[in-house]
N, C-alpha and C positions, 0 to 999 in steps of 0.2 A: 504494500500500500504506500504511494508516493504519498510524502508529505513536504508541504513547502514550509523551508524553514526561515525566522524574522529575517537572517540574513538575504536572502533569495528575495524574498517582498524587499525589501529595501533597496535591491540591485533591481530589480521589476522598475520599481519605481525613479529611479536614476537613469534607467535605459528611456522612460518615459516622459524623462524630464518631468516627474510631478512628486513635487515637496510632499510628505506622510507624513501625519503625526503619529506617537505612540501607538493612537487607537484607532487608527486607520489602520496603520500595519497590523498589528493583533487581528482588526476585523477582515481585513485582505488574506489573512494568512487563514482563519477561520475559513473565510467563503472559497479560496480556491481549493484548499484539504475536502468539502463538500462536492465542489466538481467533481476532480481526480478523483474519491470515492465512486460519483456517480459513473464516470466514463469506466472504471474498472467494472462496476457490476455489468455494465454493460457488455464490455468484454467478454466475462464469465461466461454470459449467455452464448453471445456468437461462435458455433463449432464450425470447424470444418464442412461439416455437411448440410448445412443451412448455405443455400444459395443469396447470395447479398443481393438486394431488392433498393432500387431506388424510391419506387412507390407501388405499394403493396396489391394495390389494383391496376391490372391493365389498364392504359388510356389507350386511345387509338383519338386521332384526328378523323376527326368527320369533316370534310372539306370538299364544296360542292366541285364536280368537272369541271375544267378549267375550258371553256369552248368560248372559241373567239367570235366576236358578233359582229355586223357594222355599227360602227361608231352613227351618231345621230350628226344629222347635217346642221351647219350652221343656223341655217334658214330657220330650221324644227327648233333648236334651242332659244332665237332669239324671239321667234311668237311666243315662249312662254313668260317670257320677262317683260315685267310691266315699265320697264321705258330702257329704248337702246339708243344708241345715238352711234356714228359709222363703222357700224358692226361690231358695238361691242354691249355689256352692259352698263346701263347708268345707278349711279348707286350713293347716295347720301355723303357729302364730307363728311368724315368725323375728326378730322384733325384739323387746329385752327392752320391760319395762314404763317406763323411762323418759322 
């Protein structure tokens, strides 16, 4: 069972450039000893013969035919826009004049 020791938090902390107090280290050395616990049980479990699994359920992509169409003609597009002006569409400023 790894355990980190004050020394190790302290060098943690130096490598991160970030100042600890006593009781930051104590509680940094606490909470990562709970980690490395946790990641070892973890371990424990995983054998050989347990196939490693990203996500536990199949996904499949469901993804419509990719089937090329024609494109809509200019003309079609701009009847449905309510004002164009030479060939394009007309569309509200929103930015002042600066």
């Amino acid at each position: 069972m790894p355990t980190f020791t004050r020394e190790e938090i302290i060098h943690l902390g130096d490598l991160a450039r970030i100042a600890l107090t006593d009781e930051e280290i104590t509680r940094m050395q606490s909470e990562l000893n709970v980690i490395a616990e946790s990641i070892n049980s973890v371990q424990e479990v995983a054998t050989d013969d347990v196939v490693p699994t990203a996500n536990p359920v199949p996904l499949e992509a469901y993804l419509r035919p990719d089937v090329p169409v024609k494109p809509l003609d200019q003309a079609e597009v701009l009847a449905a826009a309510p004002a164009t002006e030479d060939g394009m569409f007309v569309a509200p400023q929103i930015l002042g004049e600066e």
